[in-house]
N, C-alpha and C positions, 0 to 999 in steps of 0.2 A: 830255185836251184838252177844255176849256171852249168849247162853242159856241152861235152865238147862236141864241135860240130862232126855231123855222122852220128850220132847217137841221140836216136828216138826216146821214149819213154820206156818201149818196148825192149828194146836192147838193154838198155841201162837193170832193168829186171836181171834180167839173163846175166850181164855183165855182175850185178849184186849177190846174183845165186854162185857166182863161180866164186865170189870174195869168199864170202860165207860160207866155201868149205875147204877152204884156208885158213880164213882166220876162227871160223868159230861165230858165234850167236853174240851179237855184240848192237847196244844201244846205239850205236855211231856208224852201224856197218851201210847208209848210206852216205853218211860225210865222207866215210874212209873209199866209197867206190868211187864216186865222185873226184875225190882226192886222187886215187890211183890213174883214173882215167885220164884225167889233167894232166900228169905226168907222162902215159902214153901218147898222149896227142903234141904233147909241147917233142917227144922222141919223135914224133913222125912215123911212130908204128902202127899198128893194125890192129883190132880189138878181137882177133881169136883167142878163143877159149884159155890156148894155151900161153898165149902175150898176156893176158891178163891174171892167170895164175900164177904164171912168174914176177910178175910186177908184183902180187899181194904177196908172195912169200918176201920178194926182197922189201916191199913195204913194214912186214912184222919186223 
């Protein structure tokens, strides 16, 4: 797994648990965090809780 730089394994957890209560319990909810992170990072934003909750709602 390819991830964006700034984000440990550790983070990516935390950043997974915030998808997942967005989107819900989902077979894919680490491609789709992944996914979402990618697009934060290519924005040039920040991976707070609440950047990334927004990002998975506009993601669904």
């Amino acid at each position: 797994m390819i991830l964006p730089r700034d984000i440990d394994e550790e983070k990516f957890e935390h950043c997974k648990d915030v998808v997942r209560g967005v989107i819900g319990e989902d077979k894919y909810i680490s491609d789709k965090t992944q996914e979402i992170l990618m697009i934060i990072y290519s924005l040039g934003q920040d991976y707070t809780d609440g950047t990334v909750e927004t990002f998975a709602w506009n993601y669904v």
